[in-house]
Backbone as CSV, one residue per row, in Angstrom:
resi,resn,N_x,N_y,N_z,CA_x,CA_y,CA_z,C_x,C_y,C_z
1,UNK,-25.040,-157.279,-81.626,-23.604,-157.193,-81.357,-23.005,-155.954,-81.997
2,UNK,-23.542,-155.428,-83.453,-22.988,-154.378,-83.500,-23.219,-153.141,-83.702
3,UNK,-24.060,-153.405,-82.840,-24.759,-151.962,-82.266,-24.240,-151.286,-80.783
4,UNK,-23.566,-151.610,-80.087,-22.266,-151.271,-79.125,-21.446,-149.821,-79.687
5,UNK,-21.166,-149.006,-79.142,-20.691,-147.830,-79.491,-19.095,-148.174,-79.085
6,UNK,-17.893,-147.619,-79.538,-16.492,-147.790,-79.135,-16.182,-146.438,-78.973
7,UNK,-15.176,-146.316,-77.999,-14.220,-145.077,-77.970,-12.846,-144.875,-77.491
8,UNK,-12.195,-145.013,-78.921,-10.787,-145.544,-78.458,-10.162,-144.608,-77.983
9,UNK,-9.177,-144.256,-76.934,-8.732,-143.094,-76.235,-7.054,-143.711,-75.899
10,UNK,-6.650,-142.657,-76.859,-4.708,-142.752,-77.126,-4.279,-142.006,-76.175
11,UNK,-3.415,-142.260,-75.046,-2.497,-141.288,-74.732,-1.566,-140.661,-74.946
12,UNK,-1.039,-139.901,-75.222,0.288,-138.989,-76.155,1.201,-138.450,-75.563
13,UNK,2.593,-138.393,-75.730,3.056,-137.677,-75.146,4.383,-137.917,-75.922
14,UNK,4.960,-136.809,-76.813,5.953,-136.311,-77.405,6.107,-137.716,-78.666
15,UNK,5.064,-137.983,-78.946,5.202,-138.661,-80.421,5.344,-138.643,-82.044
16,UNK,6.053,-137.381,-81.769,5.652,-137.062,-83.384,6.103,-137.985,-84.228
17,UNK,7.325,-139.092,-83.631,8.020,-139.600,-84.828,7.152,-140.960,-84.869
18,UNK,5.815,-141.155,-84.581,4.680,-142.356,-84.677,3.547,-142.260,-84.847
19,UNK,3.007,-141.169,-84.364,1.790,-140.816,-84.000,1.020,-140.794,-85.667
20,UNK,1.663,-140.242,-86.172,0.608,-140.147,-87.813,0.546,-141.252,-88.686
21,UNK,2.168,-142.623,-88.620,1.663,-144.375,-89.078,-0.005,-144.429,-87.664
22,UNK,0.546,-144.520,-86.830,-0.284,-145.014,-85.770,-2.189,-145.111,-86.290
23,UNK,-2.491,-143.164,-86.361,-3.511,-142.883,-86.524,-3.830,-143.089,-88.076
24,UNK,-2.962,-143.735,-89.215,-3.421,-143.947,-90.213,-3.733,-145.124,-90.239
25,UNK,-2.759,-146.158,-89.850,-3.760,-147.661,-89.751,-4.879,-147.607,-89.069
26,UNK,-4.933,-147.095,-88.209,-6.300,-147.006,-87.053,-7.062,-146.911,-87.542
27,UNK,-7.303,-145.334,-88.611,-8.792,-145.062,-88.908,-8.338,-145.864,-90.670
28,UNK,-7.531,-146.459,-91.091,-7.635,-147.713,-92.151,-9.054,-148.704,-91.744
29,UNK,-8.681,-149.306,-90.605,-9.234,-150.184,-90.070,-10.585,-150.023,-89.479
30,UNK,-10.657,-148.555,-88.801,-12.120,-148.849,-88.169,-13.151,-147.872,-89.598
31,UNK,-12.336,-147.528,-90.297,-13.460,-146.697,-91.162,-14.508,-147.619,-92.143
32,UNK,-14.514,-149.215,-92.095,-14.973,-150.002,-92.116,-16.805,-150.068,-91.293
33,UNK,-16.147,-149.422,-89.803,-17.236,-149.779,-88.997,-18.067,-148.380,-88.499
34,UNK,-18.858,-149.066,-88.283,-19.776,-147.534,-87.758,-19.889,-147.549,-86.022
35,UNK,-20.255,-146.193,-85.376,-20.041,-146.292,-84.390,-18.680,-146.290,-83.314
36,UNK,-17.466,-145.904,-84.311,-16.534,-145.761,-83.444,-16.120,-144.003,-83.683
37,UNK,-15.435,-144.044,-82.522,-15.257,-142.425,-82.267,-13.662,-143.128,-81.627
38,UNK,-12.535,-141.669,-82.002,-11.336,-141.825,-81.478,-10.843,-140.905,-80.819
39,UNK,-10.536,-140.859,-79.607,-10.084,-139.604,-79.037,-8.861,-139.935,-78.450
40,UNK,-7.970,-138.621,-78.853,-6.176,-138.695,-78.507,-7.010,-137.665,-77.119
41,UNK,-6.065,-137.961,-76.295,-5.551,-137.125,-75.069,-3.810,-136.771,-75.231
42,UNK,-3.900,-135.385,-75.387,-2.094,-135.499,-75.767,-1.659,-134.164,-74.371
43,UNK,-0.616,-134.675,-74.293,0.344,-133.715,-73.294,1.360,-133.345,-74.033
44,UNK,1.663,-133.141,-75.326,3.148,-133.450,-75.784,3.617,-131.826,-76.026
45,UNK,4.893,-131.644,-75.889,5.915,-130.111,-75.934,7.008,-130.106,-77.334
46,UNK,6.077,-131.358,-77.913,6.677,-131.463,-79.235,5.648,-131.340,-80.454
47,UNK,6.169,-131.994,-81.784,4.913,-131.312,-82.707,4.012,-132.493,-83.191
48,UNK,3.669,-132.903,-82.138,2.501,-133.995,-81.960,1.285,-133.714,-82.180
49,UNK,0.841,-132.110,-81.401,0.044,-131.321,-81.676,-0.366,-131.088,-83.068
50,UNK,0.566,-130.762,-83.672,0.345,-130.193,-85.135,-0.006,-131.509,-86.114
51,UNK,0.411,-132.927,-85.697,0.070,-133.654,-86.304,-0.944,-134.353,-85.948
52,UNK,-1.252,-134.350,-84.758,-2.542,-134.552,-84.603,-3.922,-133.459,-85.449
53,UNK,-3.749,-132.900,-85.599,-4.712,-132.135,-85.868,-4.998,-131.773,-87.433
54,UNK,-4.144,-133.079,-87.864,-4.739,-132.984,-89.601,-5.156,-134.725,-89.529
55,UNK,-5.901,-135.071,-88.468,-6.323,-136.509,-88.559,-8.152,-135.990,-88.274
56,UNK,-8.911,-136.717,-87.995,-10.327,-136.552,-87.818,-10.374,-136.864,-86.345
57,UNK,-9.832,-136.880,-85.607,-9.924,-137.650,-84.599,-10.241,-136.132,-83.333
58,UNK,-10.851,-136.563,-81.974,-10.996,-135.388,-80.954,-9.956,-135.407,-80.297
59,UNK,-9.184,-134.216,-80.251,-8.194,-133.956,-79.407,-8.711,-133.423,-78.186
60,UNK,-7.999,-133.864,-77.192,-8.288,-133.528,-75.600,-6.701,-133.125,-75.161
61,UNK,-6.650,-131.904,-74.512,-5.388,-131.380,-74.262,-5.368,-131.664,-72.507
62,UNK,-4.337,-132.434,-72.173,-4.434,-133.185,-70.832,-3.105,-132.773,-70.404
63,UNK,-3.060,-132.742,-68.466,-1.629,-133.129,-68.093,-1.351,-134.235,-68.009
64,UNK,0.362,-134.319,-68.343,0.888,-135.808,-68.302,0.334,-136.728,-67.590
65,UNK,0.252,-137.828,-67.996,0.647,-139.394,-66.987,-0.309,-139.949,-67.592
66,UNK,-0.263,-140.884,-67.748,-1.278,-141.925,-68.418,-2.560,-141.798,-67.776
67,UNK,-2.839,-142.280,-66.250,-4.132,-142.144,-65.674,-4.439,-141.116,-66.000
68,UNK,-4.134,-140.088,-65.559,-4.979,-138.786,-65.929,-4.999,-138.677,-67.477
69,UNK,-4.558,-139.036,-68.079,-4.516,-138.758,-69.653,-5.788,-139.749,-70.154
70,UNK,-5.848,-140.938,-69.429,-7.033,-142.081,-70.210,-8.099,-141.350,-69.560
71,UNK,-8.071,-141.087,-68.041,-9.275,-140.389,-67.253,-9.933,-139.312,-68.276
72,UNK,-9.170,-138.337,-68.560,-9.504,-137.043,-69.333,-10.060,-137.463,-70.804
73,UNK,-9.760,-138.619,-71.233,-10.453,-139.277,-72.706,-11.357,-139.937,-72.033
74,UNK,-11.939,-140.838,-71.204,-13.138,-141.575,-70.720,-14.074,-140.249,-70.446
75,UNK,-13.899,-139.005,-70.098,-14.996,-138.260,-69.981,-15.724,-137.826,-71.254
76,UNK,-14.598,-137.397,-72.120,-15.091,-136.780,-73.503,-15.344,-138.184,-74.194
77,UNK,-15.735,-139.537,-73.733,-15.872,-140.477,-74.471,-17.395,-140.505,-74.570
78,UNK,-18.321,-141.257,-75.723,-19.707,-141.515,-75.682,-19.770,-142.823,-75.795
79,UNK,-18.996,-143.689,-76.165,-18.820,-144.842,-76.469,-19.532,-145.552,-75.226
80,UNK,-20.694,-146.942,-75.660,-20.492,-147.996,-74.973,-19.660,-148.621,-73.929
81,UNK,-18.803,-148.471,-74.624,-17.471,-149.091,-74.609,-16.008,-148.390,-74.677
82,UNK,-15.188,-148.541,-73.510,-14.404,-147.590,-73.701,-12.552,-149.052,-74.291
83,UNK,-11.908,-148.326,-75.379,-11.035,-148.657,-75.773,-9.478,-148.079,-75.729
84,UNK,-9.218,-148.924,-74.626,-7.693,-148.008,-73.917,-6.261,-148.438,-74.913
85,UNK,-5.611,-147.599,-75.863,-4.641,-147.999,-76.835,-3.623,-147.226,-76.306
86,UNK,-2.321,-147.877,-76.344,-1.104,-146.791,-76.345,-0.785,-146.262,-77.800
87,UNK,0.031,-145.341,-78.166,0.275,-144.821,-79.438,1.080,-145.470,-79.874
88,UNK,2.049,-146.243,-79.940,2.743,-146.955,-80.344,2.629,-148.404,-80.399
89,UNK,0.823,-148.955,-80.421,0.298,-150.422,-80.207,-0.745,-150.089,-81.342
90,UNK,-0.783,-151.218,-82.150,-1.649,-151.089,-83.281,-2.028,-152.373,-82.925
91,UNK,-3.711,-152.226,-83.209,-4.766,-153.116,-83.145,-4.855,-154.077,-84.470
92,UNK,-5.245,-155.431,-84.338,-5.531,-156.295,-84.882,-6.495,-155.902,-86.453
93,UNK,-6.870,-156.156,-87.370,-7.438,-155.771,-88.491,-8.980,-155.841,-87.521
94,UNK,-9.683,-157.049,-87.184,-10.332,-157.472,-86.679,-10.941,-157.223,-85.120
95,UNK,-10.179,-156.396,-84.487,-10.108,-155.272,-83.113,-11.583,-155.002,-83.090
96,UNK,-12.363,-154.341,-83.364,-13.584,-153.899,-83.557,-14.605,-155.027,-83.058
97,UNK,-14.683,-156.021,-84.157,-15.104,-157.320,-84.231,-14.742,-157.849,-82.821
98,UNK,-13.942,-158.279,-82.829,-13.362,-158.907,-81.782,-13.846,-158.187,-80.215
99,UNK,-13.782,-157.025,-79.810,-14.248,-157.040,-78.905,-15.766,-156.483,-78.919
100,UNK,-16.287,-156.270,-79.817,-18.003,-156.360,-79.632,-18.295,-157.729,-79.633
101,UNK,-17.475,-158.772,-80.314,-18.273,-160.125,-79.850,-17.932,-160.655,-78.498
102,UNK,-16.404,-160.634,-77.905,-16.481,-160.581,-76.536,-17.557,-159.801,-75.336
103,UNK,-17.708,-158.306,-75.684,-18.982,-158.170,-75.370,-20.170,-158.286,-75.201
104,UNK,-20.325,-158.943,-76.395,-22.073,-159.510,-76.883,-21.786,-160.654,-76.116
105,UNK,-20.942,-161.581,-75.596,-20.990,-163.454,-75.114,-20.900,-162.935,-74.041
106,UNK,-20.843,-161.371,-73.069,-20.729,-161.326,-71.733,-19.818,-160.512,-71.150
107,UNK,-18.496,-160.687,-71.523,-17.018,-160.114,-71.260,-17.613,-158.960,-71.287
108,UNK,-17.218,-158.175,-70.081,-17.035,-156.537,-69.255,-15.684,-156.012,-69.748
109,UNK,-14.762,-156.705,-69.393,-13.264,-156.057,-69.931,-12.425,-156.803,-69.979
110,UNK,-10.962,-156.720,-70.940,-9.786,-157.694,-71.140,-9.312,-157.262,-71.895
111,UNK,-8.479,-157.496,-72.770,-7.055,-157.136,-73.082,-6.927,-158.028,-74.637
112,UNK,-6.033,-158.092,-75.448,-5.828,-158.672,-76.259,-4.248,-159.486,-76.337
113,UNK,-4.201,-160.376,-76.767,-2.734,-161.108,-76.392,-1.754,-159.717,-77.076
114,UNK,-0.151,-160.093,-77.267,0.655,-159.080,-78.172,1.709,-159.423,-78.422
115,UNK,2.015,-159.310,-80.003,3.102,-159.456,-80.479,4.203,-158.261,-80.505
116,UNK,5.613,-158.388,-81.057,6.191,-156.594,-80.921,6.264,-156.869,-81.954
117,UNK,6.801,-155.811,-82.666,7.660,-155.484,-83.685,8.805,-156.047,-84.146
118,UNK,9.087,-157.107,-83.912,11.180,-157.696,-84.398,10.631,-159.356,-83.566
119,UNK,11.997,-160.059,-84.655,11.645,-161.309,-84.763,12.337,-161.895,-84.458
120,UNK,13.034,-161.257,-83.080,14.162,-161.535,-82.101,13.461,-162.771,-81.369
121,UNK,13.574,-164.104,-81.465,13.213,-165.310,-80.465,12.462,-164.926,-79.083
122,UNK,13.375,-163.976,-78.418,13.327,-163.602,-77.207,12.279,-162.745,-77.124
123,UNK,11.946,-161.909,-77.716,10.885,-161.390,-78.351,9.547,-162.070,-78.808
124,UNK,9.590,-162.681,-79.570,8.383,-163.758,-79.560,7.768,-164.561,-78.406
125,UNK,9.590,-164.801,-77.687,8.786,-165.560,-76.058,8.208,-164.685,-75.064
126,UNK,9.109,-163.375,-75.331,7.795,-162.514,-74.645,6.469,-162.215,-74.809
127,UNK,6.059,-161.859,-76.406,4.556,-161.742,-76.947,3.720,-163.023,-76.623
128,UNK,4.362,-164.059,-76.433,4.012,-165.449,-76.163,3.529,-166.450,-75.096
129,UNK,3.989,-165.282,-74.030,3.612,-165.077,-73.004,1.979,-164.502,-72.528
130,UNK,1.668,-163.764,-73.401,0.691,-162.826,-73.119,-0.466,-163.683,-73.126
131,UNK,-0.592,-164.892,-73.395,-2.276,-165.893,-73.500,-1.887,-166.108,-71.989
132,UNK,-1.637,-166.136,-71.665,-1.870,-166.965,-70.126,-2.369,-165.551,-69.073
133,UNK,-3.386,-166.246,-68.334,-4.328,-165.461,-67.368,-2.793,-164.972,-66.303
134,UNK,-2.162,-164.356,-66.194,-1.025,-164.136,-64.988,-0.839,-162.837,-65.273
135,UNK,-1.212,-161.971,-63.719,-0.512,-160.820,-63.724,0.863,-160.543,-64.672
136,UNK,1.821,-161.091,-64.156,3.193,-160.980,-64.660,3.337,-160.842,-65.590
137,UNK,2.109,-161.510,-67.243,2.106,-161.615,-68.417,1.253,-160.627,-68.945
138,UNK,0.665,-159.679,-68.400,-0.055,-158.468,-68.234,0.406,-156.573,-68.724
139,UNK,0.327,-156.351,-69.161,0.886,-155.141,-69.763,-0.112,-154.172,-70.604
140,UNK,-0.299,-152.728,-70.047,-0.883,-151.658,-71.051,-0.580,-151.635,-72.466
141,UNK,0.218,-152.256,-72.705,0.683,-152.068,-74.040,-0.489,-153.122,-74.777
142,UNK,-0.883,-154.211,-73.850,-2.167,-155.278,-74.997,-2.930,-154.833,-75.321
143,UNK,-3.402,-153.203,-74.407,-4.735,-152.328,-74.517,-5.309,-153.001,-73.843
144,UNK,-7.215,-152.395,-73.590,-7.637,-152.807,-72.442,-8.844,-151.980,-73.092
145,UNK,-9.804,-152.962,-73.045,-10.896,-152.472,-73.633,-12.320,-153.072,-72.075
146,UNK,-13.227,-152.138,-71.700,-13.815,-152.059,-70.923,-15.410,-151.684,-70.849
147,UNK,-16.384,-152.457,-70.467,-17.734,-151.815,-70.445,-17.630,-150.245,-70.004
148,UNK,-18.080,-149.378,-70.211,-18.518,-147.842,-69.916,-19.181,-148.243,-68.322
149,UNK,-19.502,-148.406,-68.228,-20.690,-149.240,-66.611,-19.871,-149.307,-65.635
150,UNK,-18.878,-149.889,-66.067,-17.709,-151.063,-64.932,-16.735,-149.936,-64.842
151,UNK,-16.050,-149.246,-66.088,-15.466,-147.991,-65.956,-15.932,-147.069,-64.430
152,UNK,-16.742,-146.809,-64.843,-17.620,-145.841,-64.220,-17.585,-146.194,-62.537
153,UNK,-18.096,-147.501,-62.569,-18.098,-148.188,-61.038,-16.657,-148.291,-60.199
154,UNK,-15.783,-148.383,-60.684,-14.592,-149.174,-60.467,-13.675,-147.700,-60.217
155,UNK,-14.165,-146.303,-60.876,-14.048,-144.897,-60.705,-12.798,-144.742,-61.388
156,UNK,-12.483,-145.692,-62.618,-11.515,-145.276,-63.564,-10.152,-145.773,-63.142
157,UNK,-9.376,-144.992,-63.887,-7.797,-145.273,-63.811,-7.750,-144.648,-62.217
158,UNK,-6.483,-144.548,-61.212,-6.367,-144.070,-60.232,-5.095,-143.260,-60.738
159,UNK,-5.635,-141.901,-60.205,-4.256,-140.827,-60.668,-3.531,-140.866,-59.994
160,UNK,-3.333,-141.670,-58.648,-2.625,-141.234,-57.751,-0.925,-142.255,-58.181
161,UNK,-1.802,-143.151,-59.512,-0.336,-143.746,-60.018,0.550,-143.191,-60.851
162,UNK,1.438,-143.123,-60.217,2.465,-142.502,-61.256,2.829,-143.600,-62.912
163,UNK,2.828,-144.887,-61.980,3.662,-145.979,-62.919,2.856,-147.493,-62.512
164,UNK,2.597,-148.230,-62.954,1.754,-149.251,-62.813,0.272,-149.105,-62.858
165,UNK,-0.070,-148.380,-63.325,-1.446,-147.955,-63.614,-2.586,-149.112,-64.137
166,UNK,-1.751,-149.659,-65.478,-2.630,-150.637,-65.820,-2.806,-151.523,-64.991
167,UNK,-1.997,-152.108,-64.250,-1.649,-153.377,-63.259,-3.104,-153.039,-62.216
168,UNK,-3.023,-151.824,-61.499,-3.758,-151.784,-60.673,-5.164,-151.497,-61.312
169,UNK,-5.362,-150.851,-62.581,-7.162,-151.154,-62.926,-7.459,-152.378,-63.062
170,UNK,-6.619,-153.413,-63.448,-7.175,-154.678,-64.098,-7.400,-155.212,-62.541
171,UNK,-6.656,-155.049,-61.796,-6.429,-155.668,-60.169,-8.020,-155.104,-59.573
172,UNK,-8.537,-154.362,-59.694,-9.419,-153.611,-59.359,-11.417,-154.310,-60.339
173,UNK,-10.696,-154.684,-61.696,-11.724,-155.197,-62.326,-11.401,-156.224,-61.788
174,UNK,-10.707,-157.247,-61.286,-10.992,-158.487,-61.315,-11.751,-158.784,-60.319
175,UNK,-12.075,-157.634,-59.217,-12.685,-157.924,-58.000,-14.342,-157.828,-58.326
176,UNK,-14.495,-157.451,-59.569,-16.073,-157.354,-60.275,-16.327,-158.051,-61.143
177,UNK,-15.042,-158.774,-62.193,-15.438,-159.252,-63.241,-14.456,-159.573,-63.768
178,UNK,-14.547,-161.019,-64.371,-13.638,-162.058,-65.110,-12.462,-160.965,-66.201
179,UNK,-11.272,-161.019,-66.167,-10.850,-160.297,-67.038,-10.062,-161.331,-68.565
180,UNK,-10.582,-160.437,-69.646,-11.041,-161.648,-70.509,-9.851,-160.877,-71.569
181,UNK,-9.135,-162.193,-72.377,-7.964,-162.570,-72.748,-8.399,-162.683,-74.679
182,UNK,-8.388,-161.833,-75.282,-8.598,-161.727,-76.390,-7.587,-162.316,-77.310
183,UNK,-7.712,-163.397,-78.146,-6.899,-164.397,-78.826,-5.991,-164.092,-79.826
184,UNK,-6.666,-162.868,-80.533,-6.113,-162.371,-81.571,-4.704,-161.195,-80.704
185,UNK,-4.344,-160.583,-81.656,-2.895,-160.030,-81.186,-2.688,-158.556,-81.852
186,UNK,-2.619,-157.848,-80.866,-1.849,-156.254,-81.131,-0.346,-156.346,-80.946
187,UNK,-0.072,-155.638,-81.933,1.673,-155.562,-82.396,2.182,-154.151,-81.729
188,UNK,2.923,-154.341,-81.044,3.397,-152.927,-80.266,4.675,-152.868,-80.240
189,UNK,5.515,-151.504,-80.282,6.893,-151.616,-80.697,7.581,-151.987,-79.686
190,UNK,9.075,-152.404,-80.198,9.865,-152.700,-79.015,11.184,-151.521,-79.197
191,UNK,10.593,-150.822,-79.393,11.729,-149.375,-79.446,12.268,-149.487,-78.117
192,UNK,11.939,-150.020,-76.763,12.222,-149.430,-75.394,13.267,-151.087,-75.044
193,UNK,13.121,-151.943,-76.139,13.754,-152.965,-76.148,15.329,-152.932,-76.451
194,UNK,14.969,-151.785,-77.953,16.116,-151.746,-78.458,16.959,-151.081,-77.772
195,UNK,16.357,-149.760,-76.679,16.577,-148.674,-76.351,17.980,-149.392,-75.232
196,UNK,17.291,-150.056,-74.205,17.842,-150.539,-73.341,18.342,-152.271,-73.239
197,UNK,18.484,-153.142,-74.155,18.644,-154.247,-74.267,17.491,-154.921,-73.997
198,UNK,17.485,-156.141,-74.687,16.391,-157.124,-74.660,16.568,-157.870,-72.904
199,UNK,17.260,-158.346,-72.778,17.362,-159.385,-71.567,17.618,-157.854,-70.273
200,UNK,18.032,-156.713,-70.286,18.011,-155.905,-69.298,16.794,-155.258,-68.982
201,UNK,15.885,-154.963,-70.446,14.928,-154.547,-69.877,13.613,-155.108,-69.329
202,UNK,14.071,-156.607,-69.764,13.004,-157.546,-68.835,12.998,-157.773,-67.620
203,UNK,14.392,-157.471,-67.367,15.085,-157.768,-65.668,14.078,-156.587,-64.938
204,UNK,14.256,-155.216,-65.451,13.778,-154.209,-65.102,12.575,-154.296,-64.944
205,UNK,11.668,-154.839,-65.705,10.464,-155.209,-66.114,10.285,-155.652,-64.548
206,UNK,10.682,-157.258,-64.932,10.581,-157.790,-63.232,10.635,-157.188,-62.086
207,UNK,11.732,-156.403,-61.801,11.887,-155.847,-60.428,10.875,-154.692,-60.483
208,UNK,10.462,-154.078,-61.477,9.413,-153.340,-61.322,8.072,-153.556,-60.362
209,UNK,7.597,-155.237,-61.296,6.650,-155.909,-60.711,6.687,-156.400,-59.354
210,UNK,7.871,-156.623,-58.522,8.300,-156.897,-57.368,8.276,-155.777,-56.677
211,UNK,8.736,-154.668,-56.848,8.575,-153.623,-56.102,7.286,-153.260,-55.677
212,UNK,6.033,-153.070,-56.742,4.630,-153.160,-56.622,4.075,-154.581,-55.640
213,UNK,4.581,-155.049,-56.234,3.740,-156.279,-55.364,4.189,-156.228,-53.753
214,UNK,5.516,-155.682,-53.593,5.969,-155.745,-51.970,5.310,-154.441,-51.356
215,UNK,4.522,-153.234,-52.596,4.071,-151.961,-52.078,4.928,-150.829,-51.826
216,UNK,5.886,-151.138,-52.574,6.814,-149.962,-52.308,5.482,-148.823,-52.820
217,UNK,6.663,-147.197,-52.389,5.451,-146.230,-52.942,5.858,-145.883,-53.979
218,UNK,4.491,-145.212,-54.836,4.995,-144.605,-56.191,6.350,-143.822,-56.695
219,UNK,6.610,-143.094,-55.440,7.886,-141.927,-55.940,9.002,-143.090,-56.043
220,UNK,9.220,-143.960,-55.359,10.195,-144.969,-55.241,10.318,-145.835,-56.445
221,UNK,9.144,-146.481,-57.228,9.063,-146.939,-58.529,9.528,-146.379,-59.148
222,UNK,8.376,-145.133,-59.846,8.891,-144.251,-60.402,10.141,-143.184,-60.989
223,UNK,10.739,-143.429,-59.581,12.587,-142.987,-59.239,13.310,-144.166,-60.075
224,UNK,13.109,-145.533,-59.390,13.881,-146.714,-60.325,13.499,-146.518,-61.638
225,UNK,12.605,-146.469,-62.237,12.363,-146.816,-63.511,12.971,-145.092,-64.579
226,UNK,13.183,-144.216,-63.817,13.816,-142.917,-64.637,15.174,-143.514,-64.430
227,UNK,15.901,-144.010,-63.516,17.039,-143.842,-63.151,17.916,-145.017,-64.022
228,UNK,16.771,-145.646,-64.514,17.197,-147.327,-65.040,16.938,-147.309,-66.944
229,UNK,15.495,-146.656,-67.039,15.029,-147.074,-68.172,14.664,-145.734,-68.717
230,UNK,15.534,-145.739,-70.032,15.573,-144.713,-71.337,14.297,-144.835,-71.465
């Protein structure tokens, strides 16, 4: 079991005011284990750059958007195992553990439940949400950790998404393989909570997911969600 290689791959983009808590718990936690490698993919026009580059970690200089940003870290990855984190989602103490033993019992790829940051009720019923197998309860922000194999087969993130990206890889693994629901919990901020209200930006949330599911096209998502959400 722990002989599995990891390669966690951050996407970046204009984080300076997180990015260096982020990458200090991270390598807190995995410098414990052997066999993990971390690679940022950053796009940022801020000084993200500069702080990235007093961490140990491989920088990969990418254009924007998430798909292409995880795509461009899955190549420079060696890992087994590829480990999809946003920069502003911190992994469980136990992250490591946790998904090499999901691996070792079978599990190809899945996600970890998630708590946020603030101890707003409404907030909790959202993180609370996240055990149950349902699209709807589904979000990049749980991370998404994946065999290298199935990666590979499945031909990665699709760039052609602007916005729903995660939605459609997991939609894509499930047509190969059980997608598996990790018990323990990543804490991810709710800055975009505070940004735009708690109960508005869930609304948003929703109609997001409705728009995808009826197939609207990307520029059309994408348009709502600039026009709506800070």
């Amino acid at each position: 079991m722990d002989n599995q290689t990891i390669s966690i791959i951050i996407p970046t983009f204009n984080e300076e005011t997180i990015i260096a808590h982020s990458l200090e718990t991270l390598l807190t936690i995995t410098g414990r284990s052997e066999g993990i490698e971390i690679i940022v993919t950053d796009a940022s026009t801020d000084s993200t750059p500069d702080i990235l580059s007093r961490f140990p970690v491989t920088i990969c200089h990418s254009a924007k958007g998430r798909a292409t940003q995880m795509n461009s870290g899955a190549r420079l990855a060696g890992g087994d195992i590829l480990y999809f984190l946003h920069a502003d989602t911190l992994p469980p103490g136990t992250f490591i553990e946790d998904i090499r033993s999901a691996v070792f019992s079978g599990k190809k790829a899945g996600c970890f439940r998630m708590c946020f940051d603030d101890d707003d009720p409404l907030m909790k019923l959202f993180g609370w949400c996240t055990q149950f197998p349902l699209m709807i309860c589904r979000g990049g922000d749980q991370s998404l950790f994946i065999d290298r194999a199935l990666f590979l087969a499945i031909k990665g993130f699709d760039e052609t998404m602007l916005i729903m990206e995660d939605y459609n890889i997991i939609t894509r693994i499930e047509q190969h393989e059980q997608f598996h629901i990790i018990e323990a919990e990543v804490t991810t901020s709710a800055r975009k909570y505070h940004q735009n209200g708690i109960i508005r930006l869930q609304l948003l949330f929703g109609m997001l997911h409705l728009m995808y599911a009826l197939g609207f096209d990307q520029e059309t998502i994408i348009r709502y969600y600039r026009e709506n959400i800070m």
